[in-house]
N, C-alpha and C positions, 0 to 999 in steps of 0.2 A: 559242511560240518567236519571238525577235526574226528581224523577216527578212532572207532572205541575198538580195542581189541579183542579179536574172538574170544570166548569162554575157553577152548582148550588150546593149547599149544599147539604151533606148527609143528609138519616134521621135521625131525632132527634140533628141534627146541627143548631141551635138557628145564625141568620146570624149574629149577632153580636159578638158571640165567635172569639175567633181566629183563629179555623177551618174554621169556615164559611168565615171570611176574608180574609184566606190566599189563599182559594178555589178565589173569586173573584179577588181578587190580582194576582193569577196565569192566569185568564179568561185576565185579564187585561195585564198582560205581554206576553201573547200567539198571543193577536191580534196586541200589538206592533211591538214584533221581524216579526211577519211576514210582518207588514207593513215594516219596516224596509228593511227587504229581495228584496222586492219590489222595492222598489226605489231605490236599490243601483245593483242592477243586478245579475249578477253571483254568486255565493256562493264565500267566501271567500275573492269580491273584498272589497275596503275598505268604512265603512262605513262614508260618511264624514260628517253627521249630530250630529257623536258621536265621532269624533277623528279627530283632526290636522294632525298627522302624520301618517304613518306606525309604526307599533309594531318594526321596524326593528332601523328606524329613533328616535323613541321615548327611545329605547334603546341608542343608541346615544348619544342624549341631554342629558337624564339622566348621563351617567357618564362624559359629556364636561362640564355641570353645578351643578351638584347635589354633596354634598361632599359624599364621597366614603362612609364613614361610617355609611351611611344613608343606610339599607340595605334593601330590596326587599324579597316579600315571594317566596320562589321557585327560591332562586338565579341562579342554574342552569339551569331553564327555566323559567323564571316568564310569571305571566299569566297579560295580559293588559284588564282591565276592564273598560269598557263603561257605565255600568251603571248598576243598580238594582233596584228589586222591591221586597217586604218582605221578606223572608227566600234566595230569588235567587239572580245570580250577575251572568253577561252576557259580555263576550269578544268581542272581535272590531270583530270575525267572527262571533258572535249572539251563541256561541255554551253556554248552559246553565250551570251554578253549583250552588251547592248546598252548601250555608255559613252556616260551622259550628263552626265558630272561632269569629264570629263580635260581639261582645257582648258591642258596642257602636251604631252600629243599633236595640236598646234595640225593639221600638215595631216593627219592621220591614225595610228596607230600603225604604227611598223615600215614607215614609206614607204620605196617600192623607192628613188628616189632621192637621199635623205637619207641612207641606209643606204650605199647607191654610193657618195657624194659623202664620208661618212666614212672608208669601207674603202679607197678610193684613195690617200686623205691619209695616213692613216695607217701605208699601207705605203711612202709615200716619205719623210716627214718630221712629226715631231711635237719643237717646242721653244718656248723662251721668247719673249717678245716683245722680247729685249734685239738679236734677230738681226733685220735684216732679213729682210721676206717680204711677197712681194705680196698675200696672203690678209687679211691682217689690214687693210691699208690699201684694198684693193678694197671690202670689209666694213661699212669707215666710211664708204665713199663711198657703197655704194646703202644704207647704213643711213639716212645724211645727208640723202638725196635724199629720203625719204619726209617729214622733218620740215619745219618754218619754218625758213627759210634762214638766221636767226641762231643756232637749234641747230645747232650743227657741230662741235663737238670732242668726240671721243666717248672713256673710259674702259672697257676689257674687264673683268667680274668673270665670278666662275664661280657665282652666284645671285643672287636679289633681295635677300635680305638683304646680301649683301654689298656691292649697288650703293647701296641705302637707306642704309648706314652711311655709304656715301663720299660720298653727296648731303647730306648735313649736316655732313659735313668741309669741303668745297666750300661750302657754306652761313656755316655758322661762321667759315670764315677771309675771307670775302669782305668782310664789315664788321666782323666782330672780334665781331659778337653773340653770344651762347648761346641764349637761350628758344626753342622751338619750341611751335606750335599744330597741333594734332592733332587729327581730329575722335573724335568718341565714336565708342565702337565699331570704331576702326578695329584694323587690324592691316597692320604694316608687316612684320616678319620677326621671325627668333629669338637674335638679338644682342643681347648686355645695353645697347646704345644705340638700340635697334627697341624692347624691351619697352618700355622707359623711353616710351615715344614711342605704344603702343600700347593702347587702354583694354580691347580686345577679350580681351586678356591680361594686363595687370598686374592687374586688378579682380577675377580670376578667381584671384590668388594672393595671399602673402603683403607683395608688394610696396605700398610708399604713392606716388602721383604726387610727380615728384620736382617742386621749386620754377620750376624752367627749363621746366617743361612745363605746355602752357594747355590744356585742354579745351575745344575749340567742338561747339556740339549738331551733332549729323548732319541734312543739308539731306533729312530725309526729310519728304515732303509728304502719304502714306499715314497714319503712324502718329509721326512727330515733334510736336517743339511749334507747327510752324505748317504747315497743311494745305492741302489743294488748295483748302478752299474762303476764303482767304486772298486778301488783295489783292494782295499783293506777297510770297509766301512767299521768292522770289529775294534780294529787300532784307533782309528783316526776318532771315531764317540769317544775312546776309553784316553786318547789324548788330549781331549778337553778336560776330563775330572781331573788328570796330570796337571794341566794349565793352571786350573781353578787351586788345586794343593797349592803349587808354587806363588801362586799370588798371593792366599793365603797367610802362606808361609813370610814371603816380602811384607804383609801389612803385620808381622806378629802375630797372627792368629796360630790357632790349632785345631787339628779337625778330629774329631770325636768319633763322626759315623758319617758313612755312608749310607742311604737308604733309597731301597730299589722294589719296587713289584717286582717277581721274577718274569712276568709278564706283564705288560700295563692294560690296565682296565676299562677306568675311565678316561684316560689317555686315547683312548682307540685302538684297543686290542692290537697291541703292540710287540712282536716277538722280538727277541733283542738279539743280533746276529752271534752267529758263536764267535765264542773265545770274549767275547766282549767283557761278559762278569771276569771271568780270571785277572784281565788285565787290571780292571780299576782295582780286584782286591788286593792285586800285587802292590798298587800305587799307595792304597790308602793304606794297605797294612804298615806299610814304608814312613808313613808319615804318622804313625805311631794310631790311627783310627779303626773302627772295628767294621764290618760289614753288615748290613741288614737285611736279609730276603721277608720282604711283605709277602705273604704265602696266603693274605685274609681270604683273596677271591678265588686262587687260582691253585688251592693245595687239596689234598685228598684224594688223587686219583682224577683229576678231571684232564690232565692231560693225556690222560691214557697207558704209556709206557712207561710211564713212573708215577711215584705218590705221590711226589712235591716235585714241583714247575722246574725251579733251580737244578733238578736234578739232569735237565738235560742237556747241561751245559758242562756233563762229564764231571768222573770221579774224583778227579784233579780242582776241580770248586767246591770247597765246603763254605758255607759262611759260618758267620761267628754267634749271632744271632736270626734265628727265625719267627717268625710269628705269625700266628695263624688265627682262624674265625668263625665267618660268617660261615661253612660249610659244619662245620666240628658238631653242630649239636640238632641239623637239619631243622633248624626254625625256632630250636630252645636255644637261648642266650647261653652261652660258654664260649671262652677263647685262652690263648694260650701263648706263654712264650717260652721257648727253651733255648739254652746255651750251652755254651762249657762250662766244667766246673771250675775253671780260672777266671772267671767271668762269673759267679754265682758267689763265688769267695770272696773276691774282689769288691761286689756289689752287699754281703753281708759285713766286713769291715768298715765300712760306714757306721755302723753301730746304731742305724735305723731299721726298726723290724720290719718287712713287708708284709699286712694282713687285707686282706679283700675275702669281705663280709661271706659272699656268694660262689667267689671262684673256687673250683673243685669240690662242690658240695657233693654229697651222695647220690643225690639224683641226678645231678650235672655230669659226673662220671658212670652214673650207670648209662646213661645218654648216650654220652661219647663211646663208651665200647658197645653197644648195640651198632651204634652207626659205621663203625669198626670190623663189626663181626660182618653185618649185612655187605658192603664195600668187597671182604674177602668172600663169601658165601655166593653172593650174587654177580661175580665177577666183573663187578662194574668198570673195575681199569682197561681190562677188556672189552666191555662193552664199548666203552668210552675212543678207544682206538678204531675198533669197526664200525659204528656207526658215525665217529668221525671223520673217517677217513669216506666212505660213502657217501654224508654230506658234504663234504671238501669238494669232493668227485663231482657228485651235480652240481655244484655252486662253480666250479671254472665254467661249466657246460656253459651255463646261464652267463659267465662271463664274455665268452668268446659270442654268445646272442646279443645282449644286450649293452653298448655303448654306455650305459649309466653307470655301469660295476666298474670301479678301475682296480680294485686290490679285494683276491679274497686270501685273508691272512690267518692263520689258526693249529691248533696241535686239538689232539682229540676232542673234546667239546666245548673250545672254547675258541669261537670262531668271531672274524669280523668284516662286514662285506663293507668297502667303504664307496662310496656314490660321488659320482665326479660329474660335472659338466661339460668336461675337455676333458680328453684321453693323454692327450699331450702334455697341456698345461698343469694337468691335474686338480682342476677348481672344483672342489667342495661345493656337492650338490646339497648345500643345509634346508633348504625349502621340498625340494625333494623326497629327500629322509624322512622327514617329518609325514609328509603328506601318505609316505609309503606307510610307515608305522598305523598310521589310523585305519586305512586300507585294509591292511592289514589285521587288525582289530576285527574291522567288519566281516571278514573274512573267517571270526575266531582263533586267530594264532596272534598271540602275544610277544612284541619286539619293542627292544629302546634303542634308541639311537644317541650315541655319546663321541666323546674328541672332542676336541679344543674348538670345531668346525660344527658340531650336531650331527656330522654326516656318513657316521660308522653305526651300520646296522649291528647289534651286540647280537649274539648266538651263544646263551650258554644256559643250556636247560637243568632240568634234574636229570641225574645221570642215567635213570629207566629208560631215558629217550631211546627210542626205536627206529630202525631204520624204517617202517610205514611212516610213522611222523617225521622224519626228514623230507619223505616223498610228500608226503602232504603239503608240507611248509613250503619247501623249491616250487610246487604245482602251482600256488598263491600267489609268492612274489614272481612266478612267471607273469600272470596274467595284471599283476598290478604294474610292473614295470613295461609291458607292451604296450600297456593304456598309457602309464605317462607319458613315455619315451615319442607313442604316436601326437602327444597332446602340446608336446613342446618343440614337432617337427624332426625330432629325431630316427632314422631310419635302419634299423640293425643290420644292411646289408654296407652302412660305410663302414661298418668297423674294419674293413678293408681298406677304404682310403684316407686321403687326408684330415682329418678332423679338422674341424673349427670354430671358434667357441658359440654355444647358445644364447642369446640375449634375450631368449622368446620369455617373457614372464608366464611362468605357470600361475595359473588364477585361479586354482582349484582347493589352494593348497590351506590345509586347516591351523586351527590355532597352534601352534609346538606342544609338544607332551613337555611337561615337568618331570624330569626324571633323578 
């Protein structure tokens, strides 16, 4: 069972840390579930304080009402969820797991003062942004304050996709361009101007890349076209999008934007080597286009030694536009784009007004600065580095064990182990992954697996995550990757010698999660 953290703090655990929190926060969902247990009798019967239906019945509804395409984690046996409380997520029979994939319950799930800072607002005032209210403009100001001091005009939306479509409005109108450059593999949002934009998704349907859209290779240095053992893998990705300009340029086009995750996500946890961003924005700004940091997944502190991802790639890279997300309102809808003020001007002489109904409403910015305040109070950037850097730690261990692991890739909490079938060749264990994740599951710690391959175990929890719950996690996929590795003939004493490839079918392996 994933563990619940003692009632008092260890020593030298300061209660306000996020250890010390997540210790209380566990104290707190331990006397729940069992009150809980309590008033609903028997183990197993149904809890009706936390679900309408049976898991059985709920299953049901969902495919009588829900469109099919809307898929579920663990389509093979999904798990029904009642509730949470910071690092934990507990099913209609109270049994506990351990989320290591929520990385939009940024401080934790169901934080007592996110939850406060909502419920107050909410009972005094909730309206448009056409009223005055100091929520909204406080909001911008310690939003402001975290970025480069020429990102300052900040745009309220109510998701990532919705800030992604307005950062190419903004884009678009700024020089009058169209084209945009995208890398492979990414995924921007679910707007028919994101697919357009996204290879992660259109390649995956019936759609053809449209003409105004350039595909640049993903700066993976793992498993791309130019690797680590590369002289300058930074230059040579960033002389593709040079290429892509100039041909561009040769067919009459114009390129409008650039746009990039500062890290990729759904891509498979993908760090982009340094220098790399600098170069393309030297290329594009050259060719008269703006630059885009996607900051939806990977902003707020989750990389640990900075607030936003892009930042690590030195003071000498500003982008032009950023936009941000799923983390900003810890599970309440609000998102965001800010830019320059040459860029907000530029984008106001259009002489089209910009109104969204919802974005920066009162309660949406009392939201976001709870989430703000908690972030500095509970030292999460911190946390995020130490208990990053600690699971990083055990995850090589397991790599130098285990022949399955061929890349563990990652900056403070957001990690990716990717599964190979040959160390050499580097083949994409996708049957594997999968099999591990359910494993897993059963185990109670929660994992997806994403890339272009399925074969990159995602690692990015709510940022309470505790170095106990890393120990826990590592302890799991030990014993699940021994059992496969033994099941496929695989022996962790060759990781010494020659490898050579697996042909053994694993026939254990369950239906693929939808994720």
């Amino acid at each position: 069972m994933p563990p619940v953290p003692p009632d008092a703090p260890g020593e030298g655990t300061p209660r306000g840390t996020a250890a010390g929190k997540a210790r209380r926060w566990g104290s707190l969902a331990r006397q729940a579930l069992s009150g809980e247990r309590e008033s609903r009798g028997a183990p197993g019967s149904r809890a009706t304080m936390c679900e309408l239906y049976s898991k059985q019945d709920t299953l049901a509804l969902r495919r009588k009402h829900i469109g099919p395409s809307c898929k579920v984690f663990f389509a093979a046996d999904p798990i029904k969820i009642v509730r949470a409380q910071g690092q934990y997520m507990f099913d209609e029979r109270g049994e506990q797991y351990l989320d290591c994939i929520n990385n939009v319950a940024h401080v934790g799930h169901c934080h007592p003062e996110v939850v406060t800072a909502a419920l107050k607002q909410m009972e005094l005032l909730n309206t448009n942004s056409r009223f005055l209210h100091d929520n909204i403009v406080e909001y911008a100001r310690r939003l402001s304050a975290t970025l480069p001091e020429r990102l300052s005009v900040c745009y309220f939306t109510n998701s990532g996709s919705e800030a992604n479509d307005l950062a190419l409005r903004l884009a678009r109108q700024f020089r009058g361009h169209q084209d945009v450059i995208t890398l492979d593999h990414a995924y921007h949002g679910h707007l028919s101007s994101l697919i357009e934009i996204s290879p992660y998704k259109f390649r995956k349907g019936k759609d053809v890349k449209k003409e105004f859209v350039h595909v640049a290779p993903t700066p993976d240095t793992y498993r791309g076209k130019y690797r680590e053992d590369h002289a300058d893998p930074a230059g040579a990705y960033a002389d593709e999008v040079k290429k892509i300009i100039e041909e561009a340029h040769n067919s009459g086009r114009k390129i409008a934007a650039f746009i990039a995750e500062s890290m990729q996500s759904c891509g498979g946890q993908i760090i982009p080597p340094a220098g790399y961003f600098q170069k393309v924005a030297e290329y594009v700004h050259r060719a008269g286009g703006v630059f885009i940091a996607d900051e939806v997944q990977v902003g707020f502190g989750r990389v640990g030694k900075h607030f936003w991802s892009f930042q690590m790639h030195g003071e000498d890279f500003v982008p032009d536009i950023v936009t941000m997300g799923k983390p900003m309102g810890n599970g309440h809808p609000m998102a965001c784009v800010v830019t320059t003020k040459e860029i907000a001007e530029s984008f106001s002489s259009s002489g089209m007004e910009y109104f969204n109904t919802y974005g920066g409403n009162p309660v949406s910015s009392a939201i976001g600065l709870a989430v703000l305040n908690v972030i500095e109070s509970e030292d999460l950037q911190g946390n995020a580095t130490r208990v990053g850097d600690y699971l990083t730690g055990l995850l090589n261990k397991q790599k130098a064990k285990h022949t399955l692991i061929g890349d563990i890739r990652g900056i403070g909490l957001f990690i990716g182990i990717d599964l190979v079938k040959d160390q050499q060749k580097r083949t994409p264990a996708t049957d594997e992954a999968q099999h591990v994740i359910y494993k897993m599951k059963e185990k109670q710690v929660l994992l997806s697996a994403d890339g272009p391959h399925r074969n990159v175990l995602k690692i990015k929890p709510p940022m309470c995550f505790t170095e106990e719950d890393a120990k826990f996690m590592v302890d799991q996929l030990d014993e699940i990757l021994t059992v496969v590795e033994e099941a496929i003939g695989a022996k962790s004493e060759s990781m010494t010698s020659e490898n050579t490839p697996c042909r053994t079918k694993v026939d254990f392996i369950e239906t693929p999660i939808s994720s």
